[in-house]
ROBA-929858 format. One record per residue: residue number from 1; residue in three letters; x, y negated, z of N, C-alpha, C in turn. Coordinates in steps of 0.1 Angstrom, whole numbers. Atoms other than C-alpha are relative to their C-alpha. Example, Ala and Ser with C-alpha at 12.3 -4.5 7.8 and 13.67 -1.06 7.14 Angstrom:
num,residuo,n_east,n_north,n_up,ca_east,ca_north,ca_up,c_east,c_north,c_up
1,ala,9,12,0,123,45,78,9,-12,0
2,ser,-9,11,0,137,11,71,-8,-11,8
//
This chain:
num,residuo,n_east,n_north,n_up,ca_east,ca_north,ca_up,c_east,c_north,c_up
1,unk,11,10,0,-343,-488,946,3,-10,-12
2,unk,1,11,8,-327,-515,926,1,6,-18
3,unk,-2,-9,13,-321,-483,896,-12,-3,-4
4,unk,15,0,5,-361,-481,894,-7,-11,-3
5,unk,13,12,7,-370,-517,894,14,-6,-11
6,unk,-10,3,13,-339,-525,865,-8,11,-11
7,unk,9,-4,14,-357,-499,844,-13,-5,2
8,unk,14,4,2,-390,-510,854,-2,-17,-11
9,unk,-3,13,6,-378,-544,844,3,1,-20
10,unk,-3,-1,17,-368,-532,808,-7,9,-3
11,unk,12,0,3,-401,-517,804,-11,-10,-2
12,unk,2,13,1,-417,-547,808,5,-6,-12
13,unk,-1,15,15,-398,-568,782,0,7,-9
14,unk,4,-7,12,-398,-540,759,-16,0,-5
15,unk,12,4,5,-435,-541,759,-2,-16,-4
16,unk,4,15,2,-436,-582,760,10,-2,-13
17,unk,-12,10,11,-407,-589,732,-7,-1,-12
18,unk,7,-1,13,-425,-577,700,-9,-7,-2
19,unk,10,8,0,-456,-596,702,1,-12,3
20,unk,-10,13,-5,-435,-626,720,5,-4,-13
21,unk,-4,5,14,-417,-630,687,-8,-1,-12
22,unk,8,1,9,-442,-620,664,-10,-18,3
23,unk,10,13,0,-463,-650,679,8,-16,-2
24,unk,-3,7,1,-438,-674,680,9,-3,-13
25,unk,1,5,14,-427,-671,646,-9,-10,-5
26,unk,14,6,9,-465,-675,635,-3,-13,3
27,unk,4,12,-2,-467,-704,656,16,-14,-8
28,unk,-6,9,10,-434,-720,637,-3,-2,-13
29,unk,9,2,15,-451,-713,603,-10,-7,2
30,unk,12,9,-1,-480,-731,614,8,-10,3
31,unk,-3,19,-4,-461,-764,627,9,-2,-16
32,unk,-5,0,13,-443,-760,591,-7,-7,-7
33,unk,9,0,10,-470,-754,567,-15,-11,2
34,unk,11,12,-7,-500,-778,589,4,-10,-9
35,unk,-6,9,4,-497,-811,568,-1,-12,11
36,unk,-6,9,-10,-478,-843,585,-17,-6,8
37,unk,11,9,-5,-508,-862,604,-11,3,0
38,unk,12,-6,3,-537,-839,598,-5,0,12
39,unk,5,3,-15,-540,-834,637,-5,-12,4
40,unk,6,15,-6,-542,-871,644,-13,-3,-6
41,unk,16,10,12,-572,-883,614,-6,8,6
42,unk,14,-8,0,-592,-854,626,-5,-3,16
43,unk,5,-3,-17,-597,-858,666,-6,-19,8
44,unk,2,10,-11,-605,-897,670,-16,-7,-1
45,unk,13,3,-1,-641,-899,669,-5,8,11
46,unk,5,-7,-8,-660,-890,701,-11,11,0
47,unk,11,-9,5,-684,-863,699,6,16,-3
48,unk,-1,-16,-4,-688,-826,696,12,5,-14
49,unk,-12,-8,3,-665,-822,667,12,-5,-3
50,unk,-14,5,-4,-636,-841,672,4,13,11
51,unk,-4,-8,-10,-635,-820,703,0,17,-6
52,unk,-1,-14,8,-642,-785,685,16,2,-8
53,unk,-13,-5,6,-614,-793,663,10,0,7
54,unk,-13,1,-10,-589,-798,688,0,8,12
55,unk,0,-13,-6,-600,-770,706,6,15,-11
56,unk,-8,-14,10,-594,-747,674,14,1,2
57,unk,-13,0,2,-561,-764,666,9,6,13
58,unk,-2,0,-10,-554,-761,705,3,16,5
59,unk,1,-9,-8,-561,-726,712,10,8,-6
60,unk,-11,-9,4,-534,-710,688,13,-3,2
61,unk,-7,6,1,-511,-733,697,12,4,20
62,unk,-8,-6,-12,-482,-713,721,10,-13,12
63,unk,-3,10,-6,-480,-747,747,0,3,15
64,unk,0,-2,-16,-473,-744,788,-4,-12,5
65,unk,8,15,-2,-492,-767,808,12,-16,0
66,unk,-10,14,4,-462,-791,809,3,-2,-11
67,unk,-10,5,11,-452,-793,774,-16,-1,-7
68,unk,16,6,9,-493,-798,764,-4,-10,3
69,unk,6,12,-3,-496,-826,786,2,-14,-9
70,unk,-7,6,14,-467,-849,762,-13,5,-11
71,unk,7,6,18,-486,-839,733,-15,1,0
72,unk,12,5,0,-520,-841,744,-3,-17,-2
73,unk,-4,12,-4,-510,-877,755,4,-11,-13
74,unk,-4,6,13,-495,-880,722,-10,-3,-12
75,unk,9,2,13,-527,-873,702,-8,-14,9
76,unk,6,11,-3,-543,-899,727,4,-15,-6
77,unk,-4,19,2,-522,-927,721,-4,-2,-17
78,unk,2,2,15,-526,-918,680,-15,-3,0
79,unk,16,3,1,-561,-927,689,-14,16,1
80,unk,10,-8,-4,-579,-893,701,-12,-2,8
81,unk,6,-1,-9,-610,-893,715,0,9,17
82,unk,-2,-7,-17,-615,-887,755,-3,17,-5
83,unk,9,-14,-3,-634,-854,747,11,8,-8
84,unk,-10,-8,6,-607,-840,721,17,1,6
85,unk,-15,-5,-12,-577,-847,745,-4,8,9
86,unk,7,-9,-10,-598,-832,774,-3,16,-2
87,unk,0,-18,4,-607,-799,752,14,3,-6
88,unk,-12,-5,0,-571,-798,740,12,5,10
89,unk,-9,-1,-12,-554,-801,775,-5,13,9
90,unk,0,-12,-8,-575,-774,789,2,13,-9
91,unk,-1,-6,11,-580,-753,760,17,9,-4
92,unk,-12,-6,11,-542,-745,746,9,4,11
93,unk,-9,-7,-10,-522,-737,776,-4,14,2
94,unk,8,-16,-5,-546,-709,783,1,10,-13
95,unk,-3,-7,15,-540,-692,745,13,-1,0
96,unk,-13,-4,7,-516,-690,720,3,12,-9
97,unk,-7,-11,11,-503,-666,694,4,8,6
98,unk,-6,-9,-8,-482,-650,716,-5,2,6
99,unk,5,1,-11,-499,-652,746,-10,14,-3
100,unk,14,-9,7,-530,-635,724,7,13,-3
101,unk,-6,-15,5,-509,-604,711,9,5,14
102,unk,-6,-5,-12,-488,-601,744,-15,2,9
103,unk,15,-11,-14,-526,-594,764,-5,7,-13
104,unk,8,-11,5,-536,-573,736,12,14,2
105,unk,-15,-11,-7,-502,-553,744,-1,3,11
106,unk,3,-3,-13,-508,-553,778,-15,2,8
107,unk,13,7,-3,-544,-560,784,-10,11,-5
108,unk,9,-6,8,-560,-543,756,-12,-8,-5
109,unk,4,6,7,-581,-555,729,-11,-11,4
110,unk,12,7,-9,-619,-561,749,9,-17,7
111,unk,-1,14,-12,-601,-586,774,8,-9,-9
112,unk,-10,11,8,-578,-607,749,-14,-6,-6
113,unk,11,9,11,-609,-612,725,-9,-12,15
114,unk,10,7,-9,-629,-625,759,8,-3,8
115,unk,-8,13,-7,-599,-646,774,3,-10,-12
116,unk,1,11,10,-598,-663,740,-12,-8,-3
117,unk,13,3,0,-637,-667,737,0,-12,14
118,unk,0,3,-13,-631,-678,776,5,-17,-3
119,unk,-6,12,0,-606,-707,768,-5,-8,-16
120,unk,5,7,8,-623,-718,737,-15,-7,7
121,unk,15,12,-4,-658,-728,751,7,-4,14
122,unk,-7,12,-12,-639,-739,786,3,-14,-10
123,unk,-8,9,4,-622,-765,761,-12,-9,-4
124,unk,14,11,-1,-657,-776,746,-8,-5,7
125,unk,14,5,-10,-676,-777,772,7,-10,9
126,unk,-12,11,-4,-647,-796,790,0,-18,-7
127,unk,-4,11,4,-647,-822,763,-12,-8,-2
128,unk,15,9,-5,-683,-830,762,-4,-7,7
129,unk,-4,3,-16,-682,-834,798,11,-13,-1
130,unk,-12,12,3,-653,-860,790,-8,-12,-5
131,unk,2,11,12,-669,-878,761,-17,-7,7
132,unk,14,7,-9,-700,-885,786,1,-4,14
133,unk,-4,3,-14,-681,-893,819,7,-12,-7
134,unk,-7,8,3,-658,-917,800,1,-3,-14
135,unk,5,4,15,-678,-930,767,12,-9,-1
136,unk,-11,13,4,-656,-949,745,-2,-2,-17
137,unk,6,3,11,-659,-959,711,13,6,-11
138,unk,-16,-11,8,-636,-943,680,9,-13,-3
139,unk,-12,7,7,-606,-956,670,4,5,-9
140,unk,-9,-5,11,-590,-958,640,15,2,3
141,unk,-20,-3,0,-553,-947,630,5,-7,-11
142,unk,-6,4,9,-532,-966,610,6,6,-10
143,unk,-7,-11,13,-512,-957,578,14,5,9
144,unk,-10,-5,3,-483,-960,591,2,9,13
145,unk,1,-5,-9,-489,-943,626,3,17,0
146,unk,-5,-17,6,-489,-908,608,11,6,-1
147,unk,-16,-4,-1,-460,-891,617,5,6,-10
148,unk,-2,0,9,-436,-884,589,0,20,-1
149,unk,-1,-15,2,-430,-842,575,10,5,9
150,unk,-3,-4,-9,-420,-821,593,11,13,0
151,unk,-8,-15,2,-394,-795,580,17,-10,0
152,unk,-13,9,2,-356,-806,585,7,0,-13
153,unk,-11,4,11,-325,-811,561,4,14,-3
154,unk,-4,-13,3,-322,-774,564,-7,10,-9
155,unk,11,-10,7,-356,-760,547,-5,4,11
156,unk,12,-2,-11,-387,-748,560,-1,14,10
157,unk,-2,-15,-9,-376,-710,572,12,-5,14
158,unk,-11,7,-9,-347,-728,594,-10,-10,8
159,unk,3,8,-13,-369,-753,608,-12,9,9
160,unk,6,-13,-3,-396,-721,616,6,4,12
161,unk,-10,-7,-11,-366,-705,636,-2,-11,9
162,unk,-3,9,-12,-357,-734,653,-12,-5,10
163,unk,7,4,-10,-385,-746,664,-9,15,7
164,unk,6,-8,-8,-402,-711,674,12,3,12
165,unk,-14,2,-8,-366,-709,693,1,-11,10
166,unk,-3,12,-14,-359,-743,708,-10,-4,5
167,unk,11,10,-3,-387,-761,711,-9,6,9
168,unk,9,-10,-5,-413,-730,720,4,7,9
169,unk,-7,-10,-12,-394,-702,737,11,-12,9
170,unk,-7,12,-10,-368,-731,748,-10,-6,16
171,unk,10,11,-12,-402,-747,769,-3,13,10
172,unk,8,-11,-7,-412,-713,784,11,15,6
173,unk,-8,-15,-4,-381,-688,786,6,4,14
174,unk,-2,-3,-14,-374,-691,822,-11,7,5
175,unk,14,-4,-5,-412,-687,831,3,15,-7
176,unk,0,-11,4,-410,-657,809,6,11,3
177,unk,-6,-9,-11,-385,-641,827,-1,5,15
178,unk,9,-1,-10,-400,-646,858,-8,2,3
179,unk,15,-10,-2,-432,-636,851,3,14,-2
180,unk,-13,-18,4,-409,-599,835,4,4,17
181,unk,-3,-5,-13,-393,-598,875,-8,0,9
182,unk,13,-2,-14,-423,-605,896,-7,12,-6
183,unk,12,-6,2,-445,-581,871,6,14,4
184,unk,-9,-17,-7,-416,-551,879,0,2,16
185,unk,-2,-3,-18,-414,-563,916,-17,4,4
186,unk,15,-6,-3,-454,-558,917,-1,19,-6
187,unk,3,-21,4,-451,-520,900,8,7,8
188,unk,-9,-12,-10,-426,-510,923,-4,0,16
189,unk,2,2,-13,-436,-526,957,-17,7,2
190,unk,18,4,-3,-478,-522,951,-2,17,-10
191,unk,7,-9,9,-492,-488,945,-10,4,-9
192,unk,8,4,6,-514,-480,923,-14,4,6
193,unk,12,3,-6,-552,-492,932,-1,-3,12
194,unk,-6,7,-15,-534,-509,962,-18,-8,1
195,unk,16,13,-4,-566,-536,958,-14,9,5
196,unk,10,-2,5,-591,-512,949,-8,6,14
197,unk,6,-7,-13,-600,-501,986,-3,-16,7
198,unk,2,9,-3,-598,-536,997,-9,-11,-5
199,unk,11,1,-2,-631,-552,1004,-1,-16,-4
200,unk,-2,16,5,-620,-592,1000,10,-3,-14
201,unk,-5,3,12,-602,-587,970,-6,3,-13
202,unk,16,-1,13,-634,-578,951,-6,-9,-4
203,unk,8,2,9,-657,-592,930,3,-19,5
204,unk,0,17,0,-664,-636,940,16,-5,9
205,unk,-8,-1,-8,-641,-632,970,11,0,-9
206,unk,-12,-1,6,-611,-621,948,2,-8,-7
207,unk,-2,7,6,-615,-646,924,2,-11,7
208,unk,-2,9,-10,-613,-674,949,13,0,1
209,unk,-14,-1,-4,-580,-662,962,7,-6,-13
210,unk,-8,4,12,-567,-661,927,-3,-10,-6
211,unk,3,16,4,-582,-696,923,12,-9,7
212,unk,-8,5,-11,-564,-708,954,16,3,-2
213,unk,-16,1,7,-531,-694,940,8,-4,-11
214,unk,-6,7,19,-533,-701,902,-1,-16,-1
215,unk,2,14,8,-544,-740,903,19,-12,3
216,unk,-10,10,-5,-511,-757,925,12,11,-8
217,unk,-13,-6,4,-489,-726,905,7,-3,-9
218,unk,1,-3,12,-471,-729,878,6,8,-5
219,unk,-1,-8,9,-475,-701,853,0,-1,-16
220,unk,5,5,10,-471,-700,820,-4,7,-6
221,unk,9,-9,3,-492,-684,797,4,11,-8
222,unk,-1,-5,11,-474,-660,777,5,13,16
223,unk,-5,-6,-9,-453,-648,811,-8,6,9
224,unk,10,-4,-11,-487,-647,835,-3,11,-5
225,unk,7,-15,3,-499,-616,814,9,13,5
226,unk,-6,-6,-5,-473,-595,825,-8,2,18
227,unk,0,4,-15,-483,-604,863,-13,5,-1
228,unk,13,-4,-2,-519,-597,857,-1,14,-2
229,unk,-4,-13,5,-510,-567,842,-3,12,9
230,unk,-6,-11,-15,-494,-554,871,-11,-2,16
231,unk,5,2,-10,-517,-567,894,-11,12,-1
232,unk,10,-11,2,-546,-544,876,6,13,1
233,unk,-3,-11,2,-529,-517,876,4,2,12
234,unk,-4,-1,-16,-525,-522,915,-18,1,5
235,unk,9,2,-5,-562,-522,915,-9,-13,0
236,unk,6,11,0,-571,-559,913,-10,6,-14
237,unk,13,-3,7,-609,-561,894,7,-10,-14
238,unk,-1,8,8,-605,-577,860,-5,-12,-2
239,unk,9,15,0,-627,-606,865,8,-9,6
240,unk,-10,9,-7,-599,-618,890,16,-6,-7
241,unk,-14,6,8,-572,-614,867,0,-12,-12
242,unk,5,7,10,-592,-633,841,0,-17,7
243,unk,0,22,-6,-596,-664,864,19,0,6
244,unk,-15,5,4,-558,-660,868,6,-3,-7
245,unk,-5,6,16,-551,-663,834,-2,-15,-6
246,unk,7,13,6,-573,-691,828,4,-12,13
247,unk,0,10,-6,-568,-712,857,15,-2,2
248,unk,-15,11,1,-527,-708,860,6,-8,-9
249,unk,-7,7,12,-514,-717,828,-6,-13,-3
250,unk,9,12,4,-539,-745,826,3,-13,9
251,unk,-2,10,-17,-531,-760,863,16,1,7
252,unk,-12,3,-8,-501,-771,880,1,-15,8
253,unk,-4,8,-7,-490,-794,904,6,-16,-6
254,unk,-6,14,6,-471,-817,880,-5,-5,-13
255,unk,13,8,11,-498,-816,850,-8,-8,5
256,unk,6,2,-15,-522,-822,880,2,-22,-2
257,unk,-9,7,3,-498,-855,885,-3,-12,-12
258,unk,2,10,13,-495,-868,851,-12,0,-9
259,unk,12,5,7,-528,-862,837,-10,-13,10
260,unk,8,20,-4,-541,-890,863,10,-13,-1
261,unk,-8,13,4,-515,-913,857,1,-3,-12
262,unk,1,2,13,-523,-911,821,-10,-2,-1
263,unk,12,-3,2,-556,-907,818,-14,-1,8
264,unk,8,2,-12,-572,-915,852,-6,9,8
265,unk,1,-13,-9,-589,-896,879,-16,4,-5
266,unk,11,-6,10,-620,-896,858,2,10,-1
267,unk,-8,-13,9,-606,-872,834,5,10,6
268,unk,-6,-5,-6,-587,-858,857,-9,9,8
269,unk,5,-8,-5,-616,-843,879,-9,9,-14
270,unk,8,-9,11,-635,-834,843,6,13,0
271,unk,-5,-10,5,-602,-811,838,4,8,10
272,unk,-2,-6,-13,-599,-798,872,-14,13,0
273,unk,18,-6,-5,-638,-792,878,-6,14,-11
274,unk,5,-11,9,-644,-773,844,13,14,2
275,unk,-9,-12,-1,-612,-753,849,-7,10,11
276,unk,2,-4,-14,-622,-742,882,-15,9,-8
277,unk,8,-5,-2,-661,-737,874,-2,10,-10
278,unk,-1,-11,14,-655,-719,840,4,11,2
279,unk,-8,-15,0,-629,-694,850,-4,7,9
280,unk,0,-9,-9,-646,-682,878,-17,0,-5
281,unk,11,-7,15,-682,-679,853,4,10,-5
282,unk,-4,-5,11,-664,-664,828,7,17,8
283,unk,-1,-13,-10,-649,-639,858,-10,9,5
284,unk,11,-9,-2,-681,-627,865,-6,5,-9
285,unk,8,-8,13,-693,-624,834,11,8,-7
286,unk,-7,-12,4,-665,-603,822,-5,10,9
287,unk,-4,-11,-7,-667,-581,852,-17,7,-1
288,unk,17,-7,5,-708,-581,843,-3,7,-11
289,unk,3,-7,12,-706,-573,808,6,7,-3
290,unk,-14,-11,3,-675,-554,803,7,10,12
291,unk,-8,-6,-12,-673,-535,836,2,16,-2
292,unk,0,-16,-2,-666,-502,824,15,-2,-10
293,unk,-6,4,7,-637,-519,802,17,2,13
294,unk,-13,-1,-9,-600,-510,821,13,-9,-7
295,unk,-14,6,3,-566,-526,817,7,9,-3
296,unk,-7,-11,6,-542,-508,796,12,0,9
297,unk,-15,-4,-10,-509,-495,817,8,-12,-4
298,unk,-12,11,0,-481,-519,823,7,3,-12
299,unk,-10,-1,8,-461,-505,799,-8,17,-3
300,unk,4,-14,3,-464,-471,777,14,9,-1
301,unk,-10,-14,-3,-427,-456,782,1,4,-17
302,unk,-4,-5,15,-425,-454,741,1,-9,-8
303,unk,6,12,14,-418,-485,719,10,9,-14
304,unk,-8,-2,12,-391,-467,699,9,-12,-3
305,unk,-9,6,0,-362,-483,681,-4,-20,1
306,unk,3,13,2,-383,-516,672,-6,-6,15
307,unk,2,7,-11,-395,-523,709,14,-2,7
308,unk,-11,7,-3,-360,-522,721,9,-9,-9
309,unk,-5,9,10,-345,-539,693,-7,-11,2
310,unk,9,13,-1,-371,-569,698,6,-2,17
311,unk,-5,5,-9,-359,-566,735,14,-7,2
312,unk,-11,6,-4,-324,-570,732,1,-17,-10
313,unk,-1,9,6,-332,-594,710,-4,-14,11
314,unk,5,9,-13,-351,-619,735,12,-5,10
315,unk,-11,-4,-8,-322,-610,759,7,-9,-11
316,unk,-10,8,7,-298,-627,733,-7,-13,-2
317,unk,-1,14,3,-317,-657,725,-5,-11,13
318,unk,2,8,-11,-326,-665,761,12,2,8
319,unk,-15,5,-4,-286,-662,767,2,-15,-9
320,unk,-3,10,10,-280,-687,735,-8,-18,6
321,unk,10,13,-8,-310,-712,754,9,-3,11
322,unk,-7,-3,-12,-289,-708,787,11,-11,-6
323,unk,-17,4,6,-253,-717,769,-1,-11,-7
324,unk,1,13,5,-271,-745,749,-3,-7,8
325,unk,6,12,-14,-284,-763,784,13,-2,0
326,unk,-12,-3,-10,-248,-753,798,10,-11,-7
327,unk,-11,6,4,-229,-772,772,-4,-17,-4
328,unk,7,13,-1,-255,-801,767,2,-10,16
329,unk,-3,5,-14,-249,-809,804,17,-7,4
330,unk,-17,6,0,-210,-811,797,0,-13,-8
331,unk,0,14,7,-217,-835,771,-5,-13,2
332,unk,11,7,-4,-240,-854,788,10,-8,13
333,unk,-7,0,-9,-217,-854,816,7,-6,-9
334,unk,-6,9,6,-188,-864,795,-1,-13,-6
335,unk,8,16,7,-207,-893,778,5,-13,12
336,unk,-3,12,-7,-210,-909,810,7,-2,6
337,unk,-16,2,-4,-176,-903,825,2,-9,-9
338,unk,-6,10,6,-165,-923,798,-9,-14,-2
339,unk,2,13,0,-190,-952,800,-6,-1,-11
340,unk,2,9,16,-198,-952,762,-17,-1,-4
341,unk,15,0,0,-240,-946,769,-9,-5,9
342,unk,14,1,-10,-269,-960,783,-9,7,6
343,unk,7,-10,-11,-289,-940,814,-9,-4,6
344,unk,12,6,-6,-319,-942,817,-8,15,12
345,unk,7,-16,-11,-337,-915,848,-14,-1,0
346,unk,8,0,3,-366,-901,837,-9,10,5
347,unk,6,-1,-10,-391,-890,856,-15,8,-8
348,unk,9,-11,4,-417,-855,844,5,7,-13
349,unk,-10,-9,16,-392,-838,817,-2,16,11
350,unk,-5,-17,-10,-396,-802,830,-4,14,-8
351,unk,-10,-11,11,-388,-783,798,0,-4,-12
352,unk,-11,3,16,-374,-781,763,-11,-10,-7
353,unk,5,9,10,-404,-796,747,-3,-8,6
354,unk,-3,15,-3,-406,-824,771,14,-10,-4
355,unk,-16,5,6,-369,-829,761,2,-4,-15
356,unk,2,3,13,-377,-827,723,-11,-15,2
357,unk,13,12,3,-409,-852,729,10,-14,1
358,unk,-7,8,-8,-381,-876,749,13,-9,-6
359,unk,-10,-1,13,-356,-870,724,-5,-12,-14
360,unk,8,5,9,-377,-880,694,-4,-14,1
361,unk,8,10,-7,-396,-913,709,14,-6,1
362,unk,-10,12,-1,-362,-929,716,8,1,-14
363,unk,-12,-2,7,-341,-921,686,-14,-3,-17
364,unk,4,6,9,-370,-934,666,0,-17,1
365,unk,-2,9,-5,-363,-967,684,11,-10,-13
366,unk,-15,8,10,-342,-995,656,14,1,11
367,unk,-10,0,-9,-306,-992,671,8,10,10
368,unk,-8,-10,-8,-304,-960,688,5,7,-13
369,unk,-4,-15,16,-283,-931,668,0,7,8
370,unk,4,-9,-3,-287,-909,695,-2,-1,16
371,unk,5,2,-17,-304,-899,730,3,18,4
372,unk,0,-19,-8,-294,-862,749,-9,-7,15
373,unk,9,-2,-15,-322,-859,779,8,14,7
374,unk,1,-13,-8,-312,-836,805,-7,4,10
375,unk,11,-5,-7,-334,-812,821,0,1,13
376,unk,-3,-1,-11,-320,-805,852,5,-15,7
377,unk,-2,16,-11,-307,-844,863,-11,-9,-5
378,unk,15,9,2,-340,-858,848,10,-15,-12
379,unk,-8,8,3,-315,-880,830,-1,-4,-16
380,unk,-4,1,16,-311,-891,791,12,-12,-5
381,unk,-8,9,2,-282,-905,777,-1,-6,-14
382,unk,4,6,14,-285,-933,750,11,-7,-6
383,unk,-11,7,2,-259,-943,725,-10,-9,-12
384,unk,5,8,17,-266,-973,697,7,-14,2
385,unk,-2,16,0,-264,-1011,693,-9,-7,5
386,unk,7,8,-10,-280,-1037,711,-14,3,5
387,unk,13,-8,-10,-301,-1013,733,-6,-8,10
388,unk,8,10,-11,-328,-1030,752,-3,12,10
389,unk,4,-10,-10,-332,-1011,786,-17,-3,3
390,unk,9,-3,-2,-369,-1023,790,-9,7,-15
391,unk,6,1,11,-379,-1020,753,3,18,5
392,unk,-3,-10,-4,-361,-983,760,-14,11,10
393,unk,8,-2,-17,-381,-978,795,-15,0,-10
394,unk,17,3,11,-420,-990,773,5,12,-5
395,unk,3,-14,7,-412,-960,747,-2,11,8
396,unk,3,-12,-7,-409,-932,773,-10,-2,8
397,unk,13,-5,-6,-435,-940,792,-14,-4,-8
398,unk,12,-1,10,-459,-947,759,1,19,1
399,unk,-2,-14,1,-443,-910,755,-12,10,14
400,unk,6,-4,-13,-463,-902,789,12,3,14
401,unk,-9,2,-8,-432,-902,810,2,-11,7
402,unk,-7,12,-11,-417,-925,838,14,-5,-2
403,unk,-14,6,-3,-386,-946,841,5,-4,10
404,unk,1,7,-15,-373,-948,874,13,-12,0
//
């Protein structure tokens, strides 16, 4: 038993790795080559195309509902309109580069083009809905508000890596593996067209359930295709896996959370209500217009040298993510054994690019020279010169974070 689901399991990431890296390259070339502040000047007028554009930028953008909320939060405070944070927040969790070539790997072509179509008008029609529940008038952005370029001391192929590496796979490589061992433990435990006899896991009915499990879950969106995968190929209808796609990656419990404590419970039901009524639209109308359209096999059993080679590759750089938490935690640890940093406990860090956002925001602060956040004690340690603990405490939670 455990021989069958260990190879099933490296079927699985052999299909997911190639398309996984291919995307997250493309998405470090884009945060490269994008120029500094171009996101912010375009999104702070209310209306349909502030929100369009931050739906486009949004949807290629490989973000997990926690690490979209920070930077949704972030185009707000640079002065976004309601309607273009509202179509950005639903909008880009549910995509992505990766996300998009990992369901056309698994998925097949039809359903990627019409879960992309899916989370693009969710995102407009989301922010319209925004920009007319909670009118507000534009704001401008200042000069100097524009955040500075964006490639390090290393060059622009180095900061590419790094950030498709730390920042991106860093925010999602756990999920990613978890979505890899649940999609093997569903091919091995669940036969195939397990659903397809069962009478409540059809057509409105089915989608409900997978409403009721994707909004409090969190999935992320590159990892849940695997899971849907396996689920169709157990029989579930495609219209149900479609409102799984769109409603987990979008919804969770601690986006949930901080989108009303940022943004209020306005907003908050806009981005609830359209998730909900969209994905399970868009579920019927896939399973209306495209019902003769199947899900491609979990896996095809042939990548050749370049599908395992892209796996063991994955496999190495979500050891290297591992060993870089492992030894930041020693340091972090050490720091405060000795006394020499200020600790502040911070309250909705719950991955790498909440840790980069957290990072950044204090160490732009006069005074600090450096801040390590850790992920697992909620913790950040801060070294500098005459550190103000509330001036400290204000930045992270302009950041959208808490200070307990």
């Amino acid at each position: 038993m455990f021989e069958s689901y260990a190879v099933e399991v490296w079927y699985v990431l052999v299909e997911l790795a190639p398309p996984l890296l291919v995307g997250l390259l493309l998405a470090g070339f884009l945060h490269v080559l994008l120029p500094a502040g171009l996101i912010y000047q375009a999104l702070n007028r209310p209306g349909f195309m502030s929100t369009f554009k931050a739906v486009v930028i949004g949807v290629p953008l490989p973000l997990c509902s926690c690490s979209v909320v920070p930077t949704a939060l972030g185009l707000k405070r640079e002065g976004a309109s309601n309607g273009a944070t509202t179509g950005f927040l639903i909008s880009t969790p549910s995509t992505g580069v990766d996300s998009i070539l990992v369901s056309i790997a698994f998925l097949g072509w039809p359903f990627a083009v019409f879960k992309v179509f899916a989370a693009f008008a969710t995102g407009i029609i989301g922010g319209l809905i925004a920009d007319k529940v909670v009118p507000e008038q534009a704001v401008g952005i200042a000069a100097e508000q524009i955040p500075d370029g964006k490639v390090g001391h290393h060059g622009p192929l180095v900061e590419v890596v790094r950030y498709a590496i730390v920042d991106l796979y860093g925010a999602i490589d756990r999920w990613i593996i978890l979505g890899i061992l649940l999609a093997a433990a569903i091919n091995i435990v669940l036969p195939s067209n397990f659903f397809q006899d069962i009478h409540w896991a059809q057509g409105l009915a089915g989608m409900l359930l997978m409403l009721i499990v994707a909004i409090p879950l969190y999935v992320c969106t590159t990892g849940s295709v695997p899971v849907a995968a396996a689920f169709i190929a157990a029989g579930m209808p495609l219209g149900a896996a479609l409102v799984f796609l769109m409603a987990g990656p979008a919804t969770n419990m601690a986006t949930i959370g901080a989108v009303y404590r940022a943004l209020g419970g306005h907003l908050l039901m806009v981005y609830i209500g359209t998730v909900i009524v969209m994905s399970i639209g868009f579920g019927l109308g896939f399973d209306f217009i495209l019902s003769d359209v199947s899900g491609k096999p979990i896996h095809r059993h042939e990548q050749g040298w370049f599908g395992s080679a892209s796996a063991l590759l994955v496999v190495a750089v979500t050891a290297y993510l591992n060993v870089r938490r492992y030894r930041n935690r020693g340091l972090s640890k050490r720091h405060k054994d000795m006394g020499m940093w200020l600790t502040l406990q911070v309250e909705g860090m719950s991955c790498q690019h909440c840790l980069a956002s957290v990072k950044k925001t204090l160490e732009s602060i006069e005074g600090v020279e450096s801040a390590i956040p850790n992920l697992d004690s909620g913790s950040v340690m801060i070294k500098g010169n005459g550190l103000d603990r509330n001036q400290l405490s204000a930045a992270v939670h302009q950041a959208g974070y808490k200070v307990r």
